[in-house]
C-alpha positions in Angstrom: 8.2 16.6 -23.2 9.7 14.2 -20.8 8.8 13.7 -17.4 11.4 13.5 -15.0 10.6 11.9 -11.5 10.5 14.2 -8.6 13.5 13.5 -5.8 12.0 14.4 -2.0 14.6 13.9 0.9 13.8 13.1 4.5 15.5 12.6 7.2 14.2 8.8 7.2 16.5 6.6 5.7 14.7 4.3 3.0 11.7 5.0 0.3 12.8 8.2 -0.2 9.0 8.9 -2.6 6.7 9.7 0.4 7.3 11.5 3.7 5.5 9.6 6.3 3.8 11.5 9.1 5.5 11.3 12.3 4.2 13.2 15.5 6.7 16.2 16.7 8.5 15.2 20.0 9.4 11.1 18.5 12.8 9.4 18.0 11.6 8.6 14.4 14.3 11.6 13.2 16.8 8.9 14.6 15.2 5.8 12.5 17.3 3.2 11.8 17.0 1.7 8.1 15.4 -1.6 8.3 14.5 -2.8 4.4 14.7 -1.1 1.3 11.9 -1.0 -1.0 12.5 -3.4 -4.2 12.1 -0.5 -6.7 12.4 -3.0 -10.0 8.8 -1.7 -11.1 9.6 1.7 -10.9 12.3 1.6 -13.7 10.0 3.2 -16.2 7.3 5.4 -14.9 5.2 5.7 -17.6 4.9 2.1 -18.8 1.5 0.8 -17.7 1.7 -2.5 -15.5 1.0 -6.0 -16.9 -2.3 -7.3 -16.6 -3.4 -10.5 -14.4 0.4 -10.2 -12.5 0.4 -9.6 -9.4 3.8 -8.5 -7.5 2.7 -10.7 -4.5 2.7 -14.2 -6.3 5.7 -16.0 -4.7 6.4 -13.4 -2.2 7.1 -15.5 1.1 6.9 -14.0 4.7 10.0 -13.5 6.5 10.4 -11.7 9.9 12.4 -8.7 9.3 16.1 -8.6 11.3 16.7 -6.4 14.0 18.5 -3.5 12.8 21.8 -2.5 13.1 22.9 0.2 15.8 26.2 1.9 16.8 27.7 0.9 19.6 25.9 1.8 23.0 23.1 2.7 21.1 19.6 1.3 22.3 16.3 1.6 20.0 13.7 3.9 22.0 10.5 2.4 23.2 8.7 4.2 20.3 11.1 2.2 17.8 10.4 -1.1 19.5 6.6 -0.8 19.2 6.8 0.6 15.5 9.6 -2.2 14.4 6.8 -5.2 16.3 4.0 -3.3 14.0 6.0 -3.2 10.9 6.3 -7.3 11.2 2.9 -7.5 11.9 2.0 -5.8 9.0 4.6 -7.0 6.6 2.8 -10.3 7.7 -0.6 -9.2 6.6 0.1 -7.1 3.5 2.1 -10.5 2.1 -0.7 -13.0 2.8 -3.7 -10.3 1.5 -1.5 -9.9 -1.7 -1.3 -5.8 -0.3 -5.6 -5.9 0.4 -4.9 -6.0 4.2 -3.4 -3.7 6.7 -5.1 -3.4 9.9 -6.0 0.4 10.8 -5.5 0.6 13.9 -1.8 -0.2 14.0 0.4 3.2 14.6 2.9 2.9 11.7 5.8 4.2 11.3 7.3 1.9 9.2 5.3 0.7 5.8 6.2 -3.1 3.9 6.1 -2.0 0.1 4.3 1.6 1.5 1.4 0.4 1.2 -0.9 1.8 4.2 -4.7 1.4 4.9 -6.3 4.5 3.7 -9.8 5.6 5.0 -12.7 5.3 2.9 -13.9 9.2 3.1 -10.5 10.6 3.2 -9.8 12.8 0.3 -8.5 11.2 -2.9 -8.0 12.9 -6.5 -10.2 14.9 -8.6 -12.7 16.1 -5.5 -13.5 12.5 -4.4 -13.0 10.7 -1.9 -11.7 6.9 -1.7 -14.7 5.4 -1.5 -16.2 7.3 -4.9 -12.5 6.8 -6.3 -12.2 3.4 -6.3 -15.5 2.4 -6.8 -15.2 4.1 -10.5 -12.3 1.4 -11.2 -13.9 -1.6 -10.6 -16.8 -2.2 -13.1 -16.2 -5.5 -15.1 -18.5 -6.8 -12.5 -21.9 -5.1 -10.9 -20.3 -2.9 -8.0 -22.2 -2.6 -5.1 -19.9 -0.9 -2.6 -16.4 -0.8 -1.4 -15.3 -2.5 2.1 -11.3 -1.6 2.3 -8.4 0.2 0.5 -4.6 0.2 1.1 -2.4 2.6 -0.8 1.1 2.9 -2.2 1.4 6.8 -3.2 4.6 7.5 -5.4 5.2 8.3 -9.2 3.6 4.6 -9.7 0.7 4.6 -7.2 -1.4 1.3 -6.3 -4.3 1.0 -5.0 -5.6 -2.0 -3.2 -9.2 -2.3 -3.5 -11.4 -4.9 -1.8 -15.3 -4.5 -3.0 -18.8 -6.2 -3.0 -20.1 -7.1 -6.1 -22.5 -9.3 -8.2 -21.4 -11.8 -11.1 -25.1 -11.8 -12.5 -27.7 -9.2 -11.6 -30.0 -10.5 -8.1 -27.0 -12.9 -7.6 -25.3 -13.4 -4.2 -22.8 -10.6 -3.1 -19.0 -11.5 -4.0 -16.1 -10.1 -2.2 -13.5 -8.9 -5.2 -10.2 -7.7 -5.5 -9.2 -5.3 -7.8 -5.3 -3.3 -8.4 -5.1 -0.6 -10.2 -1.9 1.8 -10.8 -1.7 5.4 -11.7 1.5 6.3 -13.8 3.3 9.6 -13.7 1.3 10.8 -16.2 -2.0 10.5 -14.6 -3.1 7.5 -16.6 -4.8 5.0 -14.4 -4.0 1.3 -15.0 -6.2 -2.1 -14.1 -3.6 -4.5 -13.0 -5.9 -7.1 -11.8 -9.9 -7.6 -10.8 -10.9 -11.3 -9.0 -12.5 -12.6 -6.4 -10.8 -12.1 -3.0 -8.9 -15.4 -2.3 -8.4 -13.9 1.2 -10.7 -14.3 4.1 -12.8 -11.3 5.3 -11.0 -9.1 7.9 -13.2 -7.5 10.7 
């Protein structure tokens, strides 16, 4: 049998794999399209991701252009604050290699879709992030995770920043770890190493 990936339309011009959520009443049914999402590593769904590469590595930061609009037309106030977020993000998703996305930004807009994703929000198989995760890191002694970011789509990554020992009684480490799940449900390590990030609050 061969899996065929699903096709979802919105009316939001760009990743067309997840439907963000956007309040009733906004202007975001008039969004304007301002990147497209480099969708080179979704070529093959099922092929599991190398190991030790990480998509980041010579990704530089570069503030997004103002987008395009017909004649007369003016971006609402709504689209002005979630354009300024989206930069501010892009920003931080490229220099935490996807590991940081401050929560409380309102987004409407996501770099790469990658969003911060709450620890005891409801995950897969009846657990929640927190229990999730912590089942994929464990080349090291876990102790607990502090932060995820997610990328849902047919090749879903997760972000995962965790505590952890090298030795057992030794000092607590702050790891990374990346992780995909292919199409068919096969979870993937990418990579696991100590965060080369400073701590966010």
């Amino acid at each position: 049998m061969v899996l065929k990936p699903c096709v979802v339309e919105t009316t939001i011009e760009g990743d067309s794999s997840k439907l963000d959520e956007i309040e009733e009443g906004s202007d975001a049914t008039k969004v304007v399209k301002i990147e497209e999402r480099n969708t080179a590593d979704d070529d093959d769904m099922l092929e599991p991701p190398e190991w030790d590469v990480d998509s980041f590595d010579d990704v530089e930061y570069y503030s997004s252009a103002d987008p395009s609009l017909s004649s007369g037309e003016e971006l609402s106030s709504v689209e002005v604050e979630a354009l300024k977020n989206y930069n501010i993000v892009k920003r931080q998703v490229i220099d935490s290699k996807g590991f940081y996305v401050d929560p409380e930004l309102r987004l409407i807009y996501r770099f790469k879709g990658i969003k911060h994703v709450s620890l005891d929000r409801h995950a897969l198989w009846g657990k929640n992030f927190r229990e999730y995760w912590g089942e994929m890191v464990c080349n090291v002694e876990f102790v607990e995770v502090v932060r995820g970011n997610y990328r849902g789509g047919p090749r879903a990554k997760s972000y995962i920043t965790f505590m952890a020992r090298e030795t057992p009684n030794g000092p607590l480490v702050e790891y990374q770890a990346k992780c995909m799940v292919t199409l068919d449900g096969i979870t993937h390590p990418i990579l696991c190493r100590p965060s080369t990030t400073p701590t966010k609050p």
